[in-house]
KEVEX-370746 format. One record per residue (C-alpha): residue number from 1; x negated, y negated, z. Coordinates in steps of 0.1 Angstrom, whole numbers, plus 5000, padded with zeros to 4 digits. Example, Ala and Ser with C-alpha at 12.3 -4.5 7.8 and 13.67 -1.06 7.14 Angstrom:
BEGIN
   k   px   py   pz
   1 4877 5045 5078
   2 4863 5011 5071
//
This chain:
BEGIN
   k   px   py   pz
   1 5626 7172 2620
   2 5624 7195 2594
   3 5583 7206 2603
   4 5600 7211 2641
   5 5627 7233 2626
   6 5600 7255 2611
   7 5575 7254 2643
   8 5607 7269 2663
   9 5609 7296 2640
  10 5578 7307 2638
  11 5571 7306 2682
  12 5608 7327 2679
  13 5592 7350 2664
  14 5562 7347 2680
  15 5585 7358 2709
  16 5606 7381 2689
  17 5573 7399 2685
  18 5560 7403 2721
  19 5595 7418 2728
  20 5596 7442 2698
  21 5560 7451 2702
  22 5557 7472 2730
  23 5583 7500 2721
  24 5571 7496 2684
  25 5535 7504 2695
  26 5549 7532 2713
  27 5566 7546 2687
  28 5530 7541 2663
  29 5511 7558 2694
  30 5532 7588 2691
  31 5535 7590 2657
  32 5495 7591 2659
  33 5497 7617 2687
  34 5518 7637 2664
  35 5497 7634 2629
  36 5465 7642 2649
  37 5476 7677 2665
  38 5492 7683 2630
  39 5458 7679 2612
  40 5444 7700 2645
  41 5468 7723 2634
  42 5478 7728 2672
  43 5510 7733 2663
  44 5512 7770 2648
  45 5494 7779 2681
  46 5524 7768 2703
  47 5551 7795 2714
  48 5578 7792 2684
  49 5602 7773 2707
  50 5579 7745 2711
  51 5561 7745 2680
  52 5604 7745 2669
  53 5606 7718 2692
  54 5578 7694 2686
  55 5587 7680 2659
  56 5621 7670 2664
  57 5616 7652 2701
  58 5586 7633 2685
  59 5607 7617 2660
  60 5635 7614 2682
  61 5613 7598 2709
  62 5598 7578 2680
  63 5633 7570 2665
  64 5645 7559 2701
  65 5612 7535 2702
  66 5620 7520 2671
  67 5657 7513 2680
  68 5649 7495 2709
  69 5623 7478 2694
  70 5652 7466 2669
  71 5676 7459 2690
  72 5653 7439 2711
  73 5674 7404 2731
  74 5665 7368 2706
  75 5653 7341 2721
  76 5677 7308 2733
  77 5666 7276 2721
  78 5656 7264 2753
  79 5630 7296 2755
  80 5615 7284 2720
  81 5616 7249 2732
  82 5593 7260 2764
  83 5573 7284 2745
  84 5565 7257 2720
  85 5556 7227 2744
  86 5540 7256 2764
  87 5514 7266 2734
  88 5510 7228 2725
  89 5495 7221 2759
  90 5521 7182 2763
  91 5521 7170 2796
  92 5557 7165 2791
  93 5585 7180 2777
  94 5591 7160 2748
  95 5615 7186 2733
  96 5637 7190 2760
  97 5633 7148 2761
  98 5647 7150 2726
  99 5678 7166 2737
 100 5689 7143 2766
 101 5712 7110 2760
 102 5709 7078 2783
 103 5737 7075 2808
 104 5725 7040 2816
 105 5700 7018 2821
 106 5679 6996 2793
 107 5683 7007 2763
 108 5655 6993 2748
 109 5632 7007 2768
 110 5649 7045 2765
 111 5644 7037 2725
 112 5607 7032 2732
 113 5603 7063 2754
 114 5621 7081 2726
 115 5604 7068 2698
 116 5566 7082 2718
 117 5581 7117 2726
 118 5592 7119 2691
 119 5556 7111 2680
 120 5547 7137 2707
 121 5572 7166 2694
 122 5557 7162 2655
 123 5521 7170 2671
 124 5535 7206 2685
 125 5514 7232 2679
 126 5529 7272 2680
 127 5511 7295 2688
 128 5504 7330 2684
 129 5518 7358 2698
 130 5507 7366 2734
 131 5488 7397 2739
 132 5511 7421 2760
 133 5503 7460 2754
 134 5474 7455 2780
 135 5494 7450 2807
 136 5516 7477 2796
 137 5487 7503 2789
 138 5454 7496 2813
 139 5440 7529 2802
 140 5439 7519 2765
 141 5456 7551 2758
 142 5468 7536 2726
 143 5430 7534 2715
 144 5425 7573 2726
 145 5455 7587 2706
 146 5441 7562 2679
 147 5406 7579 2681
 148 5422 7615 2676
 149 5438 7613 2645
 150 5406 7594 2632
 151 5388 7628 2641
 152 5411 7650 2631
 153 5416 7634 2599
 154 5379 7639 2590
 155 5387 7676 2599
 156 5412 7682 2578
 157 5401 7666 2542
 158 5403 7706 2528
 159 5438 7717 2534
 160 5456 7682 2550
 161 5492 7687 2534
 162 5495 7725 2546
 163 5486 7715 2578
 164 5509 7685 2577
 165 5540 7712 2565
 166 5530 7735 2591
 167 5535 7710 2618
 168 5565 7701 2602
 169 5578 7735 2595
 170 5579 7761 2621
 171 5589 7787 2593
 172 5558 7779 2573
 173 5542 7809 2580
 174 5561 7828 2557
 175 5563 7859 2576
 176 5581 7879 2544
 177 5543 7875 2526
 178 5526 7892 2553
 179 5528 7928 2554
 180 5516 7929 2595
 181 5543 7904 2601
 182 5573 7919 2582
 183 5578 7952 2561
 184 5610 7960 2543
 185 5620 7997 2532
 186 5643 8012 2512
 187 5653 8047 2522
 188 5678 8066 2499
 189 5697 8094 2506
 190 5680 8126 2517
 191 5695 8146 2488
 192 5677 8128 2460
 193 5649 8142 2471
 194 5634 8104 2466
 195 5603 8090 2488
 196 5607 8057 2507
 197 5602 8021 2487
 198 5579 7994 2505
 199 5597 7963 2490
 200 5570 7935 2476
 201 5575 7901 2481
 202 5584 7885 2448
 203 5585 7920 2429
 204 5618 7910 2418
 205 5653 7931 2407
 206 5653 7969 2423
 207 5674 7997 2413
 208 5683 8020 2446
 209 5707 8051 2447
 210 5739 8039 2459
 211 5738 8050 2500
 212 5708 8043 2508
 213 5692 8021 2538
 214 5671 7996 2542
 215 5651 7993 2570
 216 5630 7963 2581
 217 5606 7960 2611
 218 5587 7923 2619
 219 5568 7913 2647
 220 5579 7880 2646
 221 5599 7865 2675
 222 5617 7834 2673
 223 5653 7822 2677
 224 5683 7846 2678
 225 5700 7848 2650
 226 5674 7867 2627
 227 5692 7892 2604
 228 5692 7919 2574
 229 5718 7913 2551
 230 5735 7926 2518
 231 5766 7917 2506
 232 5792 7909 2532
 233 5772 7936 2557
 234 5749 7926 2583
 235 5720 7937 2607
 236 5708 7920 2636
 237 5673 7925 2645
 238 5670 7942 2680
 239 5650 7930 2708
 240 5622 7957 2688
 241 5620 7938 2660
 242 5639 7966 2639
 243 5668 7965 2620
 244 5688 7994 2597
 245 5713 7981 2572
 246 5735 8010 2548
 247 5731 7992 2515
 248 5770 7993 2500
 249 5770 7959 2475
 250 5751 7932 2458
 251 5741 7906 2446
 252 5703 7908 2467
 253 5693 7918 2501
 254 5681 7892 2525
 255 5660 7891 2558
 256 5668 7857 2577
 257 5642 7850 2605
 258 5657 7820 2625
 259 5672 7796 2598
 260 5647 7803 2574
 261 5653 7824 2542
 262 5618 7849 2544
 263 5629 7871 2516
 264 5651 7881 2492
 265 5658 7910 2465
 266 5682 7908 2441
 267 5695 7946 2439
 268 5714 7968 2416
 269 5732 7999 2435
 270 5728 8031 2410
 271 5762 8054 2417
 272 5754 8090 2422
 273 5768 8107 2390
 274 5781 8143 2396
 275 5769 8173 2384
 276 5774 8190 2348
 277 5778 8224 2336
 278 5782 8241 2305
 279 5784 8275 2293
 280 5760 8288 2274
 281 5768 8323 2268
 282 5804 8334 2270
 283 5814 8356 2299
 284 5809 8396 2286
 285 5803 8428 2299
 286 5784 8457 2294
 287 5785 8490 2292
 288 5781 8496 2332
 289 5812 8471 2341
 290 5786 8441 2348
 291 5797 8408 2338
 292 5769 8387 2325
 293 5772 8350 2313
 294 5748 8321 2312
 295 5754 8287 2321
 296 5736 8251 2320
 297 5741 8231 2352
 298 5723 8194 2357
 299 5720 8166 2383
 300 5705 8134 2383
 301 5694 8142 2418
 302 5695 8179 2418
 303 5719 8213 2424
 304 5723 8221 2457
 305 5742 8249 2448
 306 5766 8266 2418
 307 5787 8291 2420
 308 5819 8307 2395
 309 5852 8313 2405
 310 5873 8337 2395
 311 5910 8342 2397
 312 5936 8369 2376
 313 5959 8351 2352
 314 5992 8369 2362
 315 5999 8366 2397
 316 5988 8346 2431
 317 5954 8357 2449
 318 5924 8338 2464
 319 5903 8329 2441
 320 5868 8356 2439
 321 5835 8334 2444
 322 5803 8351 2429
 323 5769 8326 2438
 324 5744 8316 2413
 325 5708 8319 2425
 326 5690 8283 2420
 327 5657 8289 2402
 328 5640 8262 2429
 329 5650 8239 2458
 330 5670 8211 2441
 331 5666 8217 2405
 332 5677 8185 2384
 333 5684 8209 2353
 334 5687 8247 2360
 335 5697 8277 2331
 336 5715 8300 2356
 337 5724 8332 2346
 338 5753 8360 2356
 339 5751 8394 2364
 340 5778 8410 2388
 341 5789 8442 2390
 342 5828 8441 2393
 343 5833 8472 2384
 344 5847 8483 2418
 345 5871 8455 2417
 346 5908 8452 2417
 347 5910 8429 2391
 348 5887 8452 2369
 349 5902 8454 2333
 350 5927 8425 2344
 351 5927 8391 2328
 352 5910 8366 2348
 353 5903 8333 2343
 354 5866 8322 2350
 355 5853 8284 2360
 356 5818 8277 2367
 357 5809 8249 2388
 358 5783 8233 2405
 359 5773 8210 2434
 360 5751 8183 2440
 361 5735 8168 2476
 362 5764 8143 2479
 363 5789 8171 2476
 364 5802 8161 2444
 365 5816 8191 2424
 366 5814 8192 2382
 367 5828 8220 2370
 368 5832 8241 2332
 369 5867 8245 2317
 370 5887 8278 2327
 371 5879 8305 2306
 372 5902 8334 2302
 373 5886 8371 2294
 374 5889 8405 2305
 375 5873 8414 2334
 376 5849 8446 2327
 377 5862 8481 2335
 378 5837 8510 2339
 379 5843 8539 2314
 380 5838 8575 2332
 381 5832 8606 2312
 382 5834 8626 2341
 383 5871 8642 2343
 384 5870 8644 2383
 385 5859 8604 2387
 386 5888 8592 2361
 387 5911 8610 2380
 388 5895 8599 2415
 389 5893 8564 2400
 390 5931 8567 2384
 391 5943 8577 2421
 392 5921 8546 2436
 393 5942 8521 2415
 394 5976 8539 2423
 395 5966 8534 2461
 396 5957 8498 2455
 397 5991 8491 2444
 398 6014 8519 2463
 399 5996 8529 2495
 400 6028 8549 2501
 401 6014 8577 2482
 402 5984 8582 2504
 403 6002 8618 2513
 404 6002 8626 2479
 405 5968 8622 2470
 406 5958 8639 2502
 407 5967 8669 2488
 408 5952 8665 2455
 409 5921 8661 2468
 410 5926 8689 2499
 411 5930 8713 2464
 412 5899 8695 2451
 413 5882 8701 2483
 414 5891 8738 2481
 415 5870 8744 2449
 416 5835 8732 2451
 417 5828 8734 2414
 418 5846 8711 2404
 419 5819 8688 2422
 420 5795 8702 2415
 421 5790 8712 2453
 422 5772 8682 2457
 423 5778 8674 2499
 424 5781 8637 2496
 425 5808 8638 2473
 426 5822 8664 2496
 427 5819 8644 2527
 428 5833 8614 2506
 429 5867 8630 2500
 430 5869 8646 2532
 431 5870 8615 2548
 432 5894 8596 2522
 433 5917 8627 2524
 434 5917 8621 2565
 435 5923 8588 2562
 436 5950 8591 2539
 437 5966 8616 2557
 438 5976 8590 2582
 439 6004 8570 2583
 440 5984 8537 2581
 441 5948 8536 2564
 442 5918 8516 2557
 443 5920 8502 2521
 444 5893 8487 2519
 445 5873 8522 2527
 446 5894 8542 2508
 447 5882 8516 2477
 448 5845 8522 2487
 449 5850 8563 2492
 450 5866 8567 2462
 451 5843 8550 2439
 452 5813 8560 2455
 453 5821 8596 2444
 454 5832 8590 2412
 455 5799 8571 2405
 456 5780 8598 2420
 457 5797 8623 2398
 458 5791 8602 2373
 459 5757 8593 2375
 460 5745 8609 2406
 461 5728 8586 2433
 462 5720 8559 2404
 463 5741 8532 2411
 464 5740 8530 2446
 465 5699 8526 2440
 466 5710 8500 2409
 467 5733 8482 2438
 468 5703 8482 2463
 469 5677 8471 2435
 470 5699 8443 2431
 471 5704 8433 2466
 472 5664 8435 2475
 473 5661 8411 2435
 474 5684 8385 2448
 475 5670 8384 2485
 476 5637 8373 2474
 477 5654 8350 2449
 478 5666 8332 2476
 479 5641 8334 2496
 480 5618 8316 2475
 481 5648 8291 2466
 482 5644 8284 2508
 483 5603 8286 2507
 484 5601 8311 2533
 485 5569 8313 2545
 486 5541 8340 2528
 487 5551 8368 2553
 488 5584 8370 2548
 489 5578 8368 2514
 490 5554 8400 2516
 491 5582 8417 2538
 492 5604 8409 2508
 493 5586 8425 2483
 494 5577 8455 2501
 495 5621 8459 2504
 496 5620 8452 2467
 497 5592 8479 2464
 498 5612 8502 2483
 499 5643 8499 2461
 500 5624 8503 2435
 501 5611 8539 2443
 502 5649 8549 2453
 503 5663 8538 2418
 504 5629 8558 2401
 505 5639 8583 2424
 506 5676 8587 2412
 507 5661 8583 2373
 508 5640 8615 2379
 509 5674 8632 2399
 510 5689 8629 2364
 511 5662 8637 2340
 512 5665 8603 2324
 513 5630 8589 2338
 514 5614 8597 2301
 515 5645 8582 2288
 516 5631 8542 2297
 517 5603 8533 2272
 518 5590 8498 2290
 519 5584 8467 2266
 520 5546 8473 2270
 521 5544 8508 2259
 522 5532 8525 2291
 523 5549 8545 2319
 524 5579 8532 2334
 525 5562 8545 2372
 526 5530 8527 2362
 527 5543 8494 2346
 528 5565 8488 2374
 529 5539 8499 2402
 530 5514 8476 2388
 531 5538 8443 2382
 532 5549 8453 2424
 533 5515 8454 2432
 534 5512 8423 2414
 535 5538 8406 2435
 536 5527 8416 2466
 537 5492 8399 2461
 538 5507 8367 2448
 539 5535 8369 2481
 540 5507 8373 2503
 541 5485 8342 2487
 542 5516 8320 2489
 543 5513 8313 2448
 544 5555 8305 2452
 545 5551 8297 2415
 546 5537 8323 2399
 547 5557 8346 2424
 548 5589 8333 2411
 549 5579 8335 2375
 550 5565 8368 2381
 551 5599 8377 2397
 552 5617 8367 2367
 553 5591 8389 2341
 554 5602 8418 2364
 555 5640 8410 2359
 556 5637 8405 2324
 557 5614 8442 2322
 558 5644 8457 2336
 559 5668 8443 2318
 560 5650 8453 2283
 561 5649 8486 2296
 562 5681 8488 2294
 563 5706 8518 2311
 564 5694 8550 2308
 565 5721 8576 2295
 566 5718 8616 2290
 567 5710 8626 2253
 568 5688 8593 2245
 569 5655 8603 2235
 570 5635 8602 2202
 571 5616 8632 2181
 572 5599 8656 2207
 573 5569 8652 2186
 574 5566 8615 2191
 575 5580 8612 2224
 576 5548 8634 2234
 577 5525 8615 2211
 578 5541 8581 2229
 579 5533 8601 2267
 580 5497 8612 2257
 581 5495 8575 2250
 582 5508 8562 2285
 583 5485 8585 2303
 584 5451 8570 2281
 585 5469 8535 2288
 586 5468 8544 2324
 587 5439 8560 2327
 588 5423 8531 2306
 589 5436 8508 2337
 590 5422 8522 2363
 591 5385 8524 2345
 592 5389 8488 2342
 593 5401 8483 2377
 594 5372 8504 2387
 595 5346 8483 2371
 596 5359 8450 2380
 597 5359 8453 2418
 598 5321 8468 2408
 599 5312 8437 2387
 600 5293 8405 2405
 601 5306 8376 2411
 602 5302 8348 2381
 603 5285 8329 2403
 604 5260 8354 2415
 605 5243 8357 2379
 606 5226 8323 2378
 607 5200 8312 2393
 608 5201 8277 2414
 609 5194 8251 2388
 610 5222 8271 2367
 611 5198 8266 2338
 612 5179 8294 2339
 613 5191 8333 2349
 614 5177 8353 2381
 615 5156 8382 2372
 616 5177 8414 2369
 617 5184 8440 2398
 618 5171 8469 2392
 619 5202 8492 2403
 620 5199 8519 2429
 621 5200 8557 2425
 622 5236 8555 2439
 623 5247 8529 2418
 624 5233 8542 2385
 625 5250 8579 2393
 626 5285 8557 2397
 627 5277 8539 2364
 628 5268 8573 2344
 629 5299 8588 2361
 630 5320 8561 2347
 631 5303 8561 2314
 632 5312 8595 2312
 633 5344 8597 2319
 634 5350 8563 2293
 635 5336 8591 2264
 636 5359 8616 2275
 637 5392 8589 2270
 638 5379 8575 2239
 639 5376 8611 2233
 640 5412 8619 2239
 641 5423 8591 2218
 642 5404 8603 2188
 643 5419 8634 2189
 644 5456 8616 2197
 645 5451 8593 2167
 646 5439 8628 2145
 647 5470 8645 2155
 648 5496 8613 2142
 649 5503 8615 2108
 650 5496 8577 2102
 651 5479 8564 2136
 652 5488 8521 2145
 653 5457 8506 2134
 654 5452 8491 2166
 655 5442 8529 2178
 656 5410 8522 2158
 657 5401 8491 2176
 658 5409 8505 2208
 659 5378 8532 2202
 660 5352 8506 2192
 661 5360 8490 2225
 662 5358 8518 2247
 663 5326 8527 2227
 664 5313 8494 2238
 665 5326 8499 2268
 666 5308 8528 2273
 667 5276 8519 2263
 668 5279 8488 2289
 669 5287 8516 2317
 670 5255 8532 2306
 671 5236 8502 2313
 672 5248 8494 2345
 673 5268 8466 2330
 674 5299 8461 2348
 675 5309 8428 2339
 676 5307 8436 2301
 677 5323 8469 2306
 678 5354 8452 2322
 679 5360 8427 2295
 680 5355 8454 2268
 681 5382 8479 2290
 682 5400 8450 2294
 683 5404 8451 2254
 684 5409 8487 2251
 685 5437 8482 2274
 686 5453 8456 2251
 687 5451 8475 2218
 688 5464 8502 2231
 689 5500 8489 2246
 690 5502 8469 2208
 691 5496 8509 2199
 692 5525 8518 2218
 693 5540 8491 2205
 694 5542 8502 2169
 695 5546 8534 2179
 696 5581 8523 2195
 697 5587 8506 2164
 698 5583 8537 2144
 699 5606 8556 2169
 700 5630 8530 2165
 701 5632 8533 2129
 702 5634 8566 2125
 703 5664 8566 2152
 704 5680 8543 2129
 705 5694 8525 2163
 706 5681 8499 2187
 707 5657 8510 2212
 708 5660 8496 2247
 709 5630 8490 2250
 710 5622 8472 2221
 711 5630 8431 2222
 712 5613 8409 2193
 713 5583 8393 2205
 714 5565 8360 2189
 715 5522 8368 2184
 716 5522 8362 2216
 717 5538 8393 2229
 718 5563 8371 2246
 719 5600 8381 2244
 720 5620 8362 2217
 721 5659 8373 2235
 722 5672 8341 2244
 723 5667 8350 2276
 724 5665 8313 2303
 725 5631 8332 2315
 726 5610 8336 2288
 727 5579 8322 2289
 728 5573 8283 2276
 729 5535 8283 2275
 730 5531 8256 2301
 731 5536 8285 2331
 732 5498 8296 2341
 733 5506 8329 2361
 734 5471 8344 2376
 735 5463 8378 2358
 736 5460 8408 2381
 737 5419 8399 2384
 738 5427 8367 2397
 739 5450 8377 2426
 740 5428 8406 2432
 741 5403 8378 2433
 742 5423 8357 2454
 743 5436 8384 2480
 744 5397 8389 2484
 745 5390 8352 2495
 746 5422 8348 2516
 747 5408 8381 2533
 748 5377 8364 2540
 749 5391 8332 2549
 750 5410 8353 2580
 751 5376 8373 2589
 752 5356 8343 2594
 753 5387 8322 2610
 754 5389 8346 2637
 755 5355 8349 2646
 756 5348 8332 2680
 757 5315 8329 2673
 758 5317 8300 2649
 759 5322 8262 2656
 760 5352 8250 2665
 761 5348 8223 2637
 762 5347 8252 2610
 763 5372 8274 2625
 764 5400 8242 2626
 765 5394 8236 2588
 766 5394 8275 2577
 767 5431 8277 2596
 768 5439 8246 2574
 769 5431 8264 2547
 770 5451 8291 2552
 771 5479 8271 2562
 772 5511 8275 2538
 773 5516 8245 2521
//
């Protein structure tokens, strides 16, 4: 019986089988149908939803197969029983004969019957399963699926896995590593003045300015729920793909497409650290009433602005704000220097208490320490402006005796001499004593009245042109602080030339014009005309740079002049020796000006293969009378300066040199050499300011006294003061040639820009050209 036990259990699960099979073939066929478009690698090429999709409805398709197939119904015994007698082809059913018991009736005849359908149960053969997927697939689909992933297994030897994870994986892609797919950006604040950041992928920690944004743009679509995030903050991506997060903590900032991770940064947020000042010079004043002070001011992102405060230390009073010009747009370290004229103030001669301070983009504020000094009061020698300028503070602090001062100056009025009879001064007081005459006045005006005619007494119509030199100074300043465009530039300098001529003007007025010896040894008209001229050409090329530091040589020439007074001078001998000398230094100039604008260009003097030179011009009739001309009048100033250097009783050396180069000079004019002329006037003109030069030196020491024109210089020539403008070395400024050079091309450039007649093509890049940058 026990061979019978184990034939039952092996037809049951014969049975068992041909239940299970069908859903477990299924489940096989789909798993197939899955494997082989993976190795296809169909699925990337799905929309996202059912590339999402696919795989989890194959395996819970495949999981469902495989449940059912588990949880299949077992066979009774009296199914095995059939199934067995079935597969062993009986005639009887000698199992199901086993299982009966006689009721009645012989028994030894039921014994026999027994004992021959026992013998016929131990010959039971089981068989094997029946086959039962044909009948449940006539196509043979099974054999099809089977076929594909044969095929696209051969297909996909190379890269299998990767396709087998995209499949899998609907994030796969990795979007973050593909710049068309996903870009990240970090934009900081405007007032650092930074660019944008393109994050990498994997280019690990970043350092950003604390405020700024990030900004991230894919073209990736997928489920909702993609987002930019830092911190605890968090950006959704909008139905554009875009998405704008203000970066305010750490640890890292993440972009979530779906539920996948595609990127992350760990970042570092860098606080914006406000700005620092420190003075350099102590607040002082000179001998005009101007305060002057220096001060240090840095950012880490730049100055947008700095200014000083000023405020009396007895009593209450709004506080006086004076601006500092910026040297540039958004310095990150700036020496910013002082120079007010208070002189008209209240608080002039008070005790004040000064702070500097300065600003950043961010609006942060760093300030200096108060610092307590005297503010600086103007000294008249005039005995009509200390009175007029006594009365002025008396009205400042009792207006009630307006009435009374009417009548002082109604006296004043009555005797012209005591003014001078000059009419402005005149009108002045006319119209301070009408005002006062009221009952309420103006006190503002009456200030401005008052000390305009005590100035102009003092000094005549100086400081009103010192006041408007200053103005037109500061307007360019800030102007090329703003980068105005060339024009307004030119228009700028052209004010600035203006103001110039006025304060000349008011020198002359006073018979202090010989009284200003410039650094360079030549006339104070000619220096400052030439330097004007100078800017005007660099203005009009847009050279911002070499205007600004031009600007600043211009500022620190006036300053070294100094302020002319009445009775300055030197010996009458050498103060004509020193004016003989301006005029050859001037007259030197213009030779050389002369001859450069006649010279060729450099690149006109070789020949093509700029190995060999062309053959020599031979000069015209007109052009060799010009060159004689010139030479002549060369002889004539070296000339001059023989007999100059004759009449000194111990001539600077550098007189000497300056004849052998106008000799040479002169012999290059004679030869129709223009080019060598130039460079040997251009020599002349250089030993002869370092003439000047010792010649001031000499004045100076003989004085016993500072000259204001003299500052100590390094070989060089360049100023050795202190000053926040002198000259590093690492500033190239173009000489006077090259922006004479450069107005030349820029004039050319316009000509041929506006002639119609050219292509369109060349006319577009010749405006680009002459666009600002």
């Amino acid at each position: 019986m026990l061979a019978l036990s184990h034939k039952l259990r092996l037809t049951c699960l014969a049975l068992l089988w041909e239940r299970a099979w069908p859903p477990l073939a299924a489940a096989l066929s789909l798993l197939a149908l899955f494997l082989a478009l993976a190795l296809f690698d169909a699925a990337p090429l799905l929309p996202f939803w059912l590339h999402a999709a696919l795989a989890p409805v194959f395996a819970l398709a495949i999981a469902v197969l495989l449940w059912k197939a588990w949880r299949v119904e077992r066979p009774s015994a009296e199914e095995v029983a059939r199934r067995l007698e079935r597969d062993s082809h009986v005639a009887h059913r000698p199992l199901a004969m086993l299982a009966d018991r006689l009721a009645t009736g012989d028994g030894t005849l039921w014994q026999a019957h027994r004992a021959r359908m026992e013998r016929e149960a131990l010959g039971l053969r089981p068989g094997w399963p029946d086959p039962v997927l044909p009948a449940r697939d006539p196509l043979g689909l099974r054999f099809a699926v089977l076929l594909l992933l044969i095929i696209a297994a051969a297909g996909a030897r190379s890269d299998l896995s990767e396709r087998l994870a995209r499949a899998v994986d609907p994030y796969s892609h990795r979007p973050a590593l593909d710049s068309d797919t996903l870009e990240v950006w970090i934009v900081p604040p405007a007032y650092t003045g930074l660019g944008q950041t393109l994050l990498k992928p994997g280019q690990g920690a970043v350092t950003v300015p604390a405020g700024s944004r990030a900004r991230a743009v894919t073209s990736w679509r997928g489920w909702t729920g993609s987002a930019l995030s830092a911190g605890g903050d968090a950006a959704l991506f909008a139905e554009d793909g875009r998405a704008e997060l203000v970066l305010k903590s750490g640890p890292s900032l993440d972009v979530r497409l779906g539920l996948r991770m595609a990127a992350s940064w760990p970042i570092t947020l860098q606080a914006d650290q406000p700005p620092s000042i420190a003075i350099t010079q102590p607040p002082k004043g000179d001998e005009r009433g101007r305060l002057l002070a220096e001060v240090e001011a840095s950012d880490d992102y730049g100055l947008t602005r700095a200014w000083i405060e000023i405020l009396p230390v007895e009593g209450r009073a709004e506080p006086l704000r004076l601006d500092l010009t910026l040297p540039r747009d958004r310095p990150r370290q700036a020496r910013l220097s002082l120079r007010a004229d208070l002189a008209d103030h209240d608080w002039a001669g008070a005790k004040v208490r000064l702070t500097f301070k300065a600003e950043d983009g961010a609006g942060q504020v760093g300030e200096t320490a108060p610092v307590e000094t005297v503010l600086p009061e103007r000294e008249f020698r005039n005995v009509l402006a200390r009175a007029l300028i006594s009365w002025r503070k008396q009205l400042s602090a009792a207006p009630r005796q307006g009435p009374e001062i009417a009548e002082e100056l109604r006296q004043i009025l009555g005797q012209p001499d005591a003014f001078g009879g000059d009419e402005r001064v005149f009108l002045a007081l006319s119209v301070t004593r009408h005002m006062l005459m009221g009952d309420d006045f103006e006190r503002d005006r009456m200030r401005s009245l008052l000390w305009y005619a005590a100035t102009r007494l003092e000094d005549g119509g100086l400081p009103a042109a010192e006041k408007t030199l200053e103005e037109a100074r500061d307007r360019l300043d800030r102007a090329l602080a703003d980068k105005a465009d060339p024009a307004e530039l030119a228009r700028l300098v052209e004010q600035l030339r203006a103001a110039m001529e006025q304060w000349m003007e008011a020198l002359a007025e006073l018979g202090l014009e010989e009284s200003i010896i410039p650094p360079d040894g030549g006339t104070p008209a000619a220096d400052l005309a030439e330097m004007l001229d100078h800017l005007r050409g660099l203005a009009e090329t847009g050279n911002r740079e070499g205007l600004r530091h031009r600007l600043e040589q211009l500022s620190r020439m006036l300053a070294e002049m100094g302020t002319p007074r009445k009775g300055r001078g030197a010996d009458p001998a050498a103060a004509e020796a020193m004016r003989r000398l301006r005029d050859l230094t001037q007259r030197q100039q213009d030779l050389l000006d002369r001859s450069f604008r006649k010279a060729p260009p450099p690149d006109d003097q070789m020949a093509p293969d700029e190995d060999m030179p062309m053959p020599r011009r031979k000069p015209s009739a007109r052009e060799t009378a010009e060159a004689r001309k010139d030479a002549a009048e060369q002889k004539a100033l070296r000339q001059a300066l023989e007999q100059l250097a004759k009449s000194m009783p111990q001539p600077p050396d550098s007189l000497a040199e300056a004849q052998r180069s106008m000799r040479g000079a002169e012999s290059s004019l004679s030869e129709g050499e223009w080019g060598d002329a130039a460079e040997q006037q251009a020599e002349a003109v250089k030993r002869l300011q370092d003439g000047a030069r010792q010649m001031m030196e000499r004045m100076e020491a003989a004085q016993g006294k500072g000259s204001p024109g003299l500052v100590p210089r390094d070989p060089f020539g360049r100023a050795l003061n202190g000053s926040s403008f002198a000259d590093d070395g690492r500033t190239k400024v173009p000489g006077r040639s090259d922006t004479m050079r450069a107005r030349e091309i820029l004039q050319e450039l316009r000509r041929r820009s506006g002639d119609t007649g050219r292509p369109e093509p060349e006319r577009d890049y010749l405006k680009r050209l002459l666009k600002p940058y």
